[in-house]
C-alpha positions in Angstrom: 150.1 72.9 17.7 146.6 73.5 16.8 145.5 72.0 19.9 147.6 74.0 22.1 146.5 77.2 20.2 143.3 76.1 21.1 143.6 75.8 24.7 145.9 78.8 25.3 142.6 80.9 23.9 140.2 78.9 26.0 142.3 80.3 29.0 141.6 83.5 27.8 138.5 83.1 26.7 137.3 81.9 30.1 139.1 85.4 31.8 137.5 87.6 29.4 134.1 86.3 29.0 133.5 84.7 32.6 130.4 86.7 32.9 128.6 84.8 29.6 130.3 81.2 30.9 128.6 81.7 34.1 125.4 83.1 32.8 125.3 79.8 30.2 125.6 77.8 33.3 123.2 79.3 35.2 120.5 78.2 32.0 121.6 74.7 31.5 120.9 74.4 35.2 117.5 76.0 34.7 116.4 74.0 31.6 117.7 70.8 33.8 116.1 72.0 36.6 112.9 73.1 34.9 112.8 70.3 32.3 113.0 67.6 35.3 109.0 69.0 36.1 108.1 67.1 32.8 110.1 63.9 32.9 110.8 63.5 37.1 108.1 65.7 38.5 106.7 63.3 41.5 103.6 65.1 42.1 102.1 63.5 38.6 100.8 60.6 41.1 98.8 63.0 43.1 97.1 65.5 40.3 95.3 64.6 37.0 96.7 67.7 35.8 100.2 66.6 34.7 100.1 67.0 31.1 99.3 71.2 32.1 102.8 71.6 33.9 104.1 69.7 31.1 102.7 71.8 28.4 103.5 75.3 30.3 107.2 73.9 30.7 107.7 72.9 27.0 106.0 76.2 25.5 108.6 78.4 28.2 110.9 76.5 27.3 110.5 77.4 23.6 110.8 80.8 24.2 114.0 80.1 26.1 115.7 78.2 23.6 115.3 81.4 20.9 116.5 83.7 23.3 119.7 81.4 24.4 120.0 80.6 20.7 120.2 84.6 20.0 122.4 85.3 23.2 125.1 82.4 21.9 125.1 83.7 18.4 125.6 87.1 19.8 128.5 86.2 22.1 130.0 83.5 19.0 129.8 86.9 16.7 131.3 89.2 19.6 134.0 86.6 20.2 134.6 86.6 16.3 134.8 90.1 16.2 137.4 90.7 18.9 139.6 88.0 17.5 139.3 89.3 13.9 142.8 90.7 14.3 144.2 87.7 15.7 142.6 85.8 12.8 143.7 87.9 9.8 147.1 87.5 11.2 146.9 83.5 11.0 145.9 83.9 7.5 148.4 86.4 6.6 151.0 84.2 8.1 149.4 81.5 5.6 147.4 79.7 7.4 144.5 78.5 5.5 140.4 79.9 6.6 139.5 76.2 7.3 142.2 75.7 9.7 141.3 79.1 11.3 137.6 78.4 11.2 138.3 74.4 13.0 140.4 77.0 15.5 137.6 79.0 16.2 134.7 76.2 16.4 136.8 74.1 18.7 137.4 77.0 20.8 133.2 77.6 21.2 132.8 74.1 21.2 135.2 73.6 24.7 133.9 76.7 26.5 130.1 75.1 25.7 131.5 72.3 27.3 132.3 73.5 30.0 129.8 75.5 30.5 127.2 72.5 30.0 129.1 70.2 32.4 129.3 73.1 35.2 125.3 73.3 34.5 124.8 70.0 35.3 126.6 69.9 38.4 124.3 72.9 39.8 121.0 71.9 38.6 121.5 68.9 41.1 121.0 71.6 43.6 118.7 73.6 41.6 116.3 70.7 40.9 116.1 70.0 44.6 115.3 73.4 45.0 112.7 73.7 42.8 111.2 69.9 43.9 111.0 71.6 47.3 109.0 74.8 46.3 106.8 72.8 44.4 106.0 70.5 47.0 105.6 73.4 49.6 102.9 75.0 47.0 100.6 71.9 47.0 101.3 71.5 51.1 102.9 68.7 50.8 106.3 67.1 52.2 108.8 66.9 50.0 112.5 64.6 51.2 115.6 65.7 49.6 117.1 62.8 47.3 119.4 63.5 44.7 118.9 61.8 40.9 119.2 62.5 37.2 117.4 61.5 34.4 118.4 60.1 31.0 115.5 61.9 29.3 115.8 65.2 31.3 119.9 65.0 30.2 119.2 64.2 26.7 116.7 66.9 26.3 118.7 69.7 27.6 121.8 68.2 25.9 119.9 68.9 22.6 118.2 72.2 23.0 121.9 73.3 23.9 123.6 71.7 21.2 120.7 72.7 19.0 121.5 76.4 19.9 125.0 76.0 20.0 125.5 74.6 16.3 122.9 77.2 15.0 125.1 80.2 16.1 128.2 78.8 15.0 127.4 77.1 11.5 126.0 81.0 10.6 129.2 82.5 12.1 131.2 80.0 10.2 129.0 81.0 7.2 130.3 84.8 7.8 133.5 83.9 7.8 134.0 82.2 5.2 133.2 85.5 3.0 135.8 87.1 5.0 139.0 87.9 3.8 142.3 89.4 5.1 141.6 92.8 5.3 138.1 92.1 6.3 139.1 90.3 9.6 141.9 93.5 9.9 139.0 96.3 9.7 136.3 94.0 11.1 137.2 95.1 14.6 136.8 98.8 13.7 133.8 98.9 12.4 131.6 99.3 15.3 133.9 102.0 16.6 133.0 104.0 13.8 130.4 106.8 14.2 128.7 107.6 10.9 127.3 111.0 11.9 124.7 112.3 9.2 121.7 114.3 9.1 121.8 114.2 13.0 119.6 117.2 13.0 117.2 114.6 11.7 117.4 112.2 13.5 117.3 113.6 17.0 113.4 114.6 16.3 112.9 110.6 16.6 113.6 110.9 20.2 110.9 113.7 21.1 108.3 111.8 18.8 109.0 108.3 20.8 108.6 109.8 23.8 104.8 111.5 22.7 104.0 107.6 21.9 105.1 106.2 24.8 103.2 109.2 26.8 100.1 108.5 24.3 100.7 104.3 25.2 100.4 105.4 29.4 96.9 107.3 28.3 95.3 105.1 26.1 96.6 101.5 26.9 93.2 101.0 29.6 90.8 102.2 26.8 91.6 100.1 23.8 88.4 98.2 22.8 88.9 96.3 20.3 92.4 93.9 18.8 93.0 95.7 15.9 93.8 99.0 18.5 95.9 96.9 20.3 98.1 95.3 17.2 98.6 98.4 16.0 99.8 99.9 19.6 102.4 96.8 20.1 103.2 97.7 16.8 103.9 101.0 17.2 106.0 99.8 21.1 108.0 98.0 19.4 109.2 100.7 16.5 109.1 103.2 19.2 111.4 101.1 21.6 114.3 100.7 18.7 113.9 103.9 17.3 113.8 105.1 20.7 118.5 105.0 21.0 118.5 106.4 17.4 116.7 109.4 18.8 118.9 109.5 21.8 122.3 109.3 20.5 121.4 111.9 17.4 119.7 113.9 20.6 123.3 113.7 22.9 125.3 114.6 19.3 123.4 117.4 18.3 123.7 119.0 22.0 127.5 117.9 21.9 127.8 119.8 18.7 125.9 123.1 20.5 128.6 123.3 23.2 125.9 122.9 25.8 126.6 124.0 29.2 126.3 120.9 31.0 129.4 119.4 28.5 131.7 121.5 30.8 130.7 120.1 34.0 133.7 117.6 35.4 134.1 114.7 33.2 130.3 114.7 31.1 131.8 115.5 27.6 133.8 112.3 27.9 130.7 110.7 29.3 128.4 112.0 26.7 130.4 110.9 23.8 131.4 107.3 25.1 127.5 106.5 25.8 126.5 108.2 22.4 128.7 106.5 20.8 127.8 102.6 22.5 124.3 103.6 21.8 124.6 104.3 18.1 126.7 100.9 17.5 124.2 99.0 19.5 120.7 100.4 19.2 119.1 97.6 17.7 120.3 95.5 19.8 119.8 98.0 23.1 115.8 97.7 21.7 116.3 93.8 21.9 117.3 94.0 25.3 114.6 96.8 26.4 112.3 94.3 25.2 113.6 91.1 26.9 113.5 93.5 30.6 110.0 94.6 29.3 108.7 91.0 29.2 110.9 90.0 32.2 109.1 92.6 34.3 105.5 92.2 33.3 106.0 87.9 33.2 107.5 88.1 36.4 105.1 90.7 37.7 102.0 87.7 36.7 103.7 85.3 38.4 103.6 87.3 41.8 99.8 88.5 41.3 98.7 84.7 41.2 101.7 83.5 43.8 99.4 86.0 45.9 96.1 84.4 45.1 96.9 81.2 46.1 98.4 82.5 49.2 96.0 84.8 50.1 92.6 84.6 48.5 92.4 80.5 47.9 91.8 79.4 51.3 88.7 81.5 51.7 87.2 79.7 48.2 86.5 76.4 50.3 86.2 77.6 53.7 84.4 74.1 54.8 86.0 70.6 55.1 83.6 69.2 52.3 81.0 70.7 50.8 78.6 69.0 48.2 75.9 70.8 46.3 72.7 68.7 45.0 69.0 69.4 44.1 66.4 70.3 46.5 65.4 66.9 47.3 69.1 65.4 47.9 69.4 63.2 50.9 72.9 62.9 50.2 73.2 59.1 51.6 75.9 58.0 49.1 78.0 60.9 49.4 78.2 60.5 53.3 78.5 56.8 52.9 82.3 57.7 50.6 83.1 59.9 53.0 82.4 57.9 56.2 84.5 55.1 54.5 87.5 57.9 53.8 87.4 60.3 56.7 86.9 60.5 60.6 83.8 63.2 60.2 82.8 64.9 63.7 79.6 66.7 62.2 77.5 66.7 58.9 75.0 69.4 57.9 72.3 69.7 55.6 70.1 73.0 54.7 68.9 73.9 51.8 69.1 77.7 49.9 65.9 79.1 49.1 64.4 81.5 46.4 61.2 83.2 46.1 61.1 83.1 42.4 62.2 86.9 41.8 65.6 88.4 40.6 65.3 91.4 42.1 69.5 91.3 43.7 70.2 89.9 40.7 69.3 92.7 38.9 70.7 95.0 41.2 74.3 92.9 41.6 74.2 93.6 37.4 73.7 97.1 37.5 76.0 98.0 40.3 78.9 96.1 40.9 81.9 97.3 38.9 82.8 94.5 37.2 79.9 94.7 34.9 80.2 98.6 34.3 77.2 99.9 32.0 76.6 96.2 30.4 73.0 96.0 31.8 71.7 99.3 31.7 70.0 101.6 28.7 72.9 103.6 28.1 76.9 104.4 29.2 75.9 106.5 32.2 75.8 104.5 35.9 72.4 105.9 36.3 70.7 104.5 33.3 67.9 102.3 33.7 68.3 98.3 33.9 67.3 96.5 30.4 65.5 94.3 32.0 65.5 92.1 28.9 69.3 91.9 28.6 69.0 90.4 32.0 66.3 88.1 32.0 68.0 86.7 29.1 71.4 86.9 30.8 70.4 85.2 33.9 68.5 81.9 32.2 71.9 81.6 29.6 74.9 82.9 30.7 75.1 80.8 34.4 77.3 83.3 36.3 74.1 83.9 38.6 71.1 81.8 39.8 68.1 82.6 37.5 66.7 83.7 40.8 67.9 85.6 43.9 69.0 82.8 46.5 67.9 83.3 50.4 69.2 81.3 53.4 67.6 80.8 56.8 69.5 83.2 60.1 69.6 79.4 61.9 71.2 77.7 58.8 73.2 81.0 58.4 74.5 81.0 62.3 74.9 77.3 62.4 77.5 77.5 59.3 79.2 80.3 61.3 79.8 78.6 64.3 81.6 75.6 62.4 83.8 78.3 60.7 84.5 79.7 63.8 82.7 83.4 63.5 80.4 85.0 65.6 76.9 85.1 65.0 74.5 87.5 64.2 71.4 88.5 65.5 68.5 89.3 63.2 65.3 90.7 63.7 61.8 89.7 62.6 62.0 92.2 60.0 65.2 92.3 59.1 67.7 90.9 56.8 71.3 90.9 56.1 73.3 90.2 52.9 76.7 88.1 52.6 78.8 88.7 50.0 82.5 87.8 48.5 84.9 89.6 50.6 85.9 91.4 47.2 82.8 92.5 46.8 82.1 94.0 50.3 83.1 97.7 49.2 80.9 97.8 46.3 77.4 96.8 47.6 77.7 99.4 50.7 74.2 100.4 48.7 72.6 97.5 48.4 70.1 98.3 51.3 68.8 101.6 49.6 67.2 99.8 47.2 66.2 95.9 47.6 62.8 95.8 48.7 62.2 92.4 50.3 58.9 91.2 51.4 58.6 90.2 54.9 56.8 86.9 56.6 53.3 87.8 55.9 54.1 89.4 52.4 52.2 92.2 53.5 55.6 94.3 54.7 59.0 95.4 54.1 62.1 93.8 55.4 64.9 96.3 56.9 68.2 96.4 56.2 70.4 95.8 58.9 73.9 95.8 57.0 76.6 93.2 55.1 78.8 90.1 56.1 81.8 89.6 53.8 83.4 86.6 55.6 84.7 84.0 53.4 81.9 81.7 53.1 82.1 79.7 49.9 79.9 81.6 47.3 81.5 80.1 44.4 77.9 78.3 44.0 77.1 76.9 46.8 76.1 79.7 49.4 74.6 81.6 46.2 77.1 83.2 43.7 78.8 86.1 45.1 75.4 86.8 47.3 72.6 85.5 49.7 70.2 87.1 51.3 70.1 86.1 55.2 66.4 86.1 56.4 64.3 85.0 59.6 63.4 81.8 59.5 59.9 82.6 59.0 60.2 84.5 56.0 61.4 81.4 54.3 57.7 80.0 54.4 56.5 82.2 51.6 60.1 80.9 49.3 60.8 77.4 47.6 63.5 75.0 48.5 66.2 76.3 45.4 68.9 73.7 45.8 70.6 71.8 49.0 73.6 71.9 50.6 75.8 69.5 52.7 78.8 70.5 54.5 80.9 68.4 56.9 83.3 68.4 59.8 86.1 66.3 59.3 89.1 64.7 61.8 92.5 66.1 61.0 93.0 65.8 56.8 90.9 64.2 54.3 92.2 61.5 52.5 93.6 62.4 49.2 91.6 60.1 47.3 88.1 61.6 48.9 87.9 64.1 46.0 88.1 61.5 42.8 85.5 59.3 44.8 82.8 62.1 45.1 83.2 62.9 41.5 82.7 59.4 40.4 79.1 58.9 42.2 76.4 58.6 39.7 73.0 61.0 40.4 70.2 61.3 38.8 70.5 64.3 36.5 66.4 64.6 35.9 66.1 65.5 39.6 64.8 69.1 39.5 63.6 71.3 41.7 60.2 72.6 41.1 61.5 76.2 39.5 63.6 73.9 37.2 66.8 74.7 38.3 69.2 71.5 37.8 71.5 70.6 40.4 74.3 70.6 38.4 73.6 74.1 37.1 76.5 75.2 39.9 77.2 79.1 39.2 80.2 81.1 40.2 79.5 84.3 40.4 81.2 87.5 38.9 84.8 86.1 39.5 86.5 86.5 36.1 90.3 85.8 35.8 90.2 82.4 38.1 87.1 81.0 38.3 86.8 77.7 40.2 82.9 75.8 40.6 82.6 72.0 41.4 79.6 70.0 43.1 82.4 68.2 45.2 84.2 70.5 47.2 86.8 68.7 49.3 89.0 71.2 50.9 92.2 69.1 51.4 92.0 67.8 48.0 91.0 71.0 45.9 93.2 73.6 47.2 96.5 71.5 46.0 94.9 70.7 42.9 94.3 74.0 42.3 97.8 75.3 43.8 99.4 72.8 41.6 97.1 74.0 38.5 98.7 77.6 39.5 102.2 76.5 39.7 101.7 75.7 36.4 101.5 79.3 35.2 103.5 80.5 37.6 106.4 78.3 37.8 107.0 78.9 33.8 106.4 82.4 34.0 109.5 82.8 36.1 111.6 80.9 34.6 110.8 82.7 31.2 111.6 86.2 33.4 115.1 85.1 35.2 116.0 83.7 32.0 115.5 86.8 29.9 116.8 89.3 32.4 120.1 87.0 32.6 120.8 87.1 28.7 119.8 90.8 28.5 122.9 92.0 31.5 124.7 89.1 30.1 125.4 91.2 26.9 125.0 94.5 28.6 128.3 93.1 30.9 130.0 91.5 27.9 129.9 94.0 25.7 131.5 97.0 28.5 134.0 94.1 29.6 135.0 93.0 26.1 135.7 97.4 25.1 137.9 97.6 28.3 141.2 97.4 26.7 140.5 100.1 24.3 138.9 102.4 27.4 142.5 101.4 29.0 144.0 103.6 27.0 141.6 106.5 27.3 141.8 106.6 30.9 145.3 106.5 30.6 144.8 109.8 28.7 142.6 111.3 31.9 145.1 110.8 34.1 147.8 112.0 32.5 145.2 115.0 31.8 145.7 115.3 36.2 142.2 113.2 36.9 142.8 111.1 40.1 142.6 107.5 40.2 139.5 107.6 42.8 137.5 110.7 40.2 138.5 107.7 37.0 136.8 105.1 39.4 133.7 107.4 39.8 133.8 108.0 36.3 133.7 104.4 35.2 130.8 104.1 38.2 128.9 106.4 35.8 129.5 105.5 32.9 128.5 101.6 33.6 125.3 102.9 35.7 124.0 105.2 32.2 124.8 102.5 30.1 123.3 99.7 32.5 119.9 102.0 33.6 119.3 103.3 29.8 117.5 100.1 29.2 115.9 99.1 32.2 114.4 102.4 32.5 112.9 102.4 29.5 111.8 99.0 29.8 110.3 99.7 33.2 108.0 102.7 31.8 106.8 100.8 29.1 105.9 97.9 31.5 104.7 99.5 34.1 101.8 100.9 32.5 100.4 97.5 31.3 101.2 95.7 34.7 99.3 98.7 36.8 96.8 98.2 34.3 96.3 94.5 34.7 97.2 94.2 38.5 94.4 96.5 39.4 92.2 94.6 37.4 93.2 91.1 39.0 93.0 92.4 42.8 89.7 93.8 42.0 88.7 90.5 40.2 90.0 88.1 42.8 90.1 90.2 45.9 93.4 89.5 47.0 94.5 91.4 50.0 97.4 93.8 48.4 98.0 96.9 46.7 97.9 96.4 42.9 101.4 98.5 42.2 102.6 96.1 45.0 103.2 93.4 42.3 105.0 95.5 39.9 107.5 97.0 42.7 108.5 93.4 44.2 109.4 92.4 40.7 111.5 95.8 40.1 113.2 94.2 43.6 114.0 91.3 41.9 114.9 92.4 38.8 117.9 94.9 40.0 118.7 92.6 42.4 120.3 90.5 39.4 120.8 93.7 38.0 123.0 94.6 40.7 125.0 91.7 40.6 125.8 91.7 36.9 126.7 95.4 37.6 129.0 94.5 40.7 130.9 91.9 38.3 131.0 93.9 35.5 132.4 97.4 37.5 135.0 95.6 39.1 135.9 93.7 35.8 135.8 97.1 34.0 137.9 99.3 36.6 140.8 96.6 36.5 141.1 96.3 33.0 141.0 99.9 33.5 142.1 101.6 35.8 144.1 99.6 38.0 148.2 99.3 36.5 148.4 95.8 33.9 149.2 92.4 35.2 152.8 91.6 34.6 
């Protein structure tokens, strides 16, 4: 009997709560899927950096495991709640708790089942999926096979179990201190509306609202980490007090007889919505938090996804590049290479310096990215402390301790093997390359460098700026070189050398590893004293990427693969969150239907058509649905305007920094808007349309 009992309200379990069963199947294929990156990820025999993918995966995965763990707890307690009648019948009838309890676990325990086993069927799919876009992010081929691991099973198995047993052994916990007329009132008790000092209460809204504004105003300008505890402090306070305020606010105008109350069906609306908001504001704040970290994880994920679609190609711009002290003849390096790659053209120049730091100082005290750091004082126009960077430039290795100068023949020659035009320069002229970033803010630059000519005895003109990618991560300078006659580099020093080459279709994937592993001699210096491995990267601060072996067909999927590693994570962490927070949003509207049933009924017989109660229910779902999301999308969008214009400025990445934050807004209501779909239609039968015979 008891196993009939059971089955009969997994049948009805699976009607009522398809939403949840779905979503829980959606995230056991997800932890599969995402979990098979640690124990199946193929690309661990191309990249040294395995154990980083790993890492990311297992910490996301962390974070997913709490919020699942809080979503099935949520949904056991729900389920608890809305069979509390059915429950306190059983035991009024004299069936004993532990029988009723056994009912209720097995019950969780089938529909967790099923919900596991239906997750394992689609992360087949979903692991190909995900094999393919990581393969197509390190430019690589990827063919589709189908396969499952033991470990990856087991893994998944046990966070879900793990979650699973935790929500129902505290659930079972709660109702073992339950009696009869418990379970009878247990139902009611979050359709009760405690109304008291709502006068009060309503001022929390206004006052949420002030710190939110004062959050938008000040979030850029915090300087230190105790400012910043103290404002995610105050965010997160603000965020649940946030739906007291609100539903104290809408019952306190309800009380007023305010005249939008009158307008078609808002009364009804306005109490319905203060009243879901009231019995569920702490748990509204949880999910305005989950869509807050949804948004601004996603919104990362898309501002590097960018980079390395945009921005990395132009860091290694030649085929190989190698950088080595002044003397370098580079004969073992083109001996690995010869032996690994068909190479149509090698080059060797050196960069130059005439001892001086004079666009050093001026790339300090200009560029934005430093602000006031090197000058007397907070205003722009401050004079340079010198001292600060003297001592900067010898210790901190973002620049050369000198400015670095390059030859218009060297110059051209690298141009023509990157396939730009060249330039023209005359005698007394020079011309200063820059990142492509960087272009806008050294428009100046001219009015002030004063460059010695040939003889010494003159002043070089400025005749303007080239911001073509040219690999000034180091080796063409950091973020600069000066481009000077020929002649003028008489009166300099050989700085360091360079080698680029030309290679045949790819290099070979090992060419990389082989470079690196070549033994030089570190005491080579040149006679300034700059070492050879002294490579610096410029003013690039959130990715910053400098090697003496630059092998273009090996770095950029090492890198790309390094990236993935943030990424990858960071949107897992985001779909996951956004799916438990509609999940419950869903849920909880599609569990109350049967007791809206009956107020609807009242409408209509009011006169209300059945097309105004379907509009109705369209409003009420989109209040309840936007309320959070909203909320969450303000809060967010402050800190991902903030950070996005500081990455595109940073990287240079070719897009508009609110860009980031609207695409993930697109994907975020499109799952919205499926949830909603679902839960509208689910909610206007129950409702609306006449009962199922």
């Amino acid at each position: 009997m008891l196993a009939k009992l059971s089955l009969r309200n997994v049948k009805r379990s699976v009607r009522d709560y398809m939403v949840y069963l779905l979503t829980m199947t959606v995230v056991v294929a997800l932890m599969y899927a995402f979990g098979s990156l640690i124990f199946q990820n193929e690309l661990t025999s191309y990249f040294d950096m395995v154990d980083l993918m790993a890492v990311m995966i297992i910490l996301a995965t962390v974070f997913i495991v709490l919020i699942v763990a809080w979503l099935i707890h949520y949904m056991v307690r729900f389920m608890l709640e809305k069979k509390s009648t059915e429950f306190g019948i059983y035991m009024l009838l004299g069936m004993p708790k532990k029988t009723i309890l056994r009912l209720y676990m097995t019950e969780n325990i089938i529909l967790g089942g099923l919900a596991f086993l239906a997750g394992l069927f689609l992360s087949v799919l979903l692991q190909q999926v995900l094999a393919t876009v990581m393969f197509s992010m390190v430019r690589m081929e990827y063919h589709l096979h189908f396969s499952f691991s033991r470990e990856t099973i087991l893994t998944t198995m046990l966070c879900y179990a793990g979650c699973y047993l935790l929500a129902l052994l505290r659930c079972g916990w709660k109702f073992r201190k339950l009696n009869i007329h418990g379970l009878m009132n247990a139902k009611r008790q979050n359709e009760e509306i405690k109304e008291k000092n709502e006068e009060v209460k309503r001022i929390l809204l206004p006052i949420s609202i002030i710190f939110i504004l004062l959050f938008w105003a000040c979030f850029g300008h915090l300087t230190n980490a105790g400012e910043i505890v103290l404002f995610l402090i105050g965010l997160v306070l603000t965020i649940y007090l946030f739906y007291l305020g609100l539903s104290a606010w809408i019952i306190c105008y309800i009380r007023k007889k305010g005249n939008g109350i009158y307008r078609g069906g808002n009364l009804f609306l306005l109490r319905q919505f203060a009243s879901k908001v009231r019995t569920m504001q702490f748990t509204m704040g949880t999910l305005t938090a989950l869509f807050t970290l949804a948004l601004m994880g996603s919104s990362i994920a898309l501002m590097f996804n960018e980079y390395e679609n945009t921005a990395l190609d132009g860091k290694f711009p030649f085929d190989v590049q190698i950088h080595g002290s002044a003397e370098a003849s580079f004969a073992q390096e083109k001996k690995v290479i010869d032996q690994a790659a068909d190479v149509s053209a090698y080059y060797s120049y050196s960069i130059y310096t005439d001892g001086e730091n004079q666009v050093n100082t001026w790339m300090l005290t200009h560029l934005k990215d430093w602000g006031t750091m090197f000058r007397k004082g907070q205003k722009m126009d401050a004079e340079p402390d010198l001292e600060e960077i003297e001592d900067f430039l010898q210790n901190d290795g973002v620049y050369y301790p000198y400015d670095t100068y390059m030859g218009i023949s060297d110059y051209n020659h690298l141009r023509e093997m990157l396939g730009y035009e060249k330039v023209c320069l005359r005698a007394d002229e020079y011309l200063v390359q820059v990142k492509p970033r960087l272009e806008s803010d050294v428009q100046e630059i001219g009015d002030s460098l004063k460059l010695k000519n040939a003889a010494g005895d003159g002043l070089l003109s400025f005749a303007g700026i080239a911001s073509e990618p040219f690999s000034q991560d180091g080796h063409n300078g950091a973020d600069y070189v000066v481009i000077v006659p020929d002649a003028v580099l008489s009166r300099m020093h050989p700085y360091y050398a360079e080698l680029v080459a030309d290679i045949k279709g790819r290099a070979a994937s090992g060419l990389q590893k082989k470079l690196d592993a070549l033994t030089l001699n570190t005491d080579e210096r040149t006679p300034i004293g700059h070492d050879y491995k002294d490579l610096c990267y410029g003013s690039d601060t959130i990715i910053t990427y400098a090697v003496v072996y630059a092998v273009r067909d090996n770095l950029i999927p090492e890198i790309k693969y390094m990236l993935a590693s943030l990424i990858i994570p960071l949107f897992y962490i985001g779909l996951v969150f956004v799916c438990v927070a509609v999940t419950v949003l869903s849920v909880q509207q599609l569990g109350d239907s049967s007791k809206y049933r009956f107020r609807y009924d009242v409408l209509a017989k009011l006169g209300m058509g059945k097309p105004e109660r379907g509009r109705l229910i369209f409003k009420q779902l989109a209040a309840y649905y936007l309320c959070p999301a909203i909320l969450a999308m303000i809060i967010s969008g402050k800190m991902i305007l903030f950070i996005s214009a500081r990455f595109v400025d940073a990287t240079g990445v070719p897009a508009y920094s609110g860009s980031f934050f609207a695409k993930s807004i697109a994907l975020f209501f499109g799952i919205y808007l499926v949830y909603f779909a679902v839960t509208y239609v689910g909610f206007k039968r129950n409702t609306v349309e006449p009962p199922v015979s």
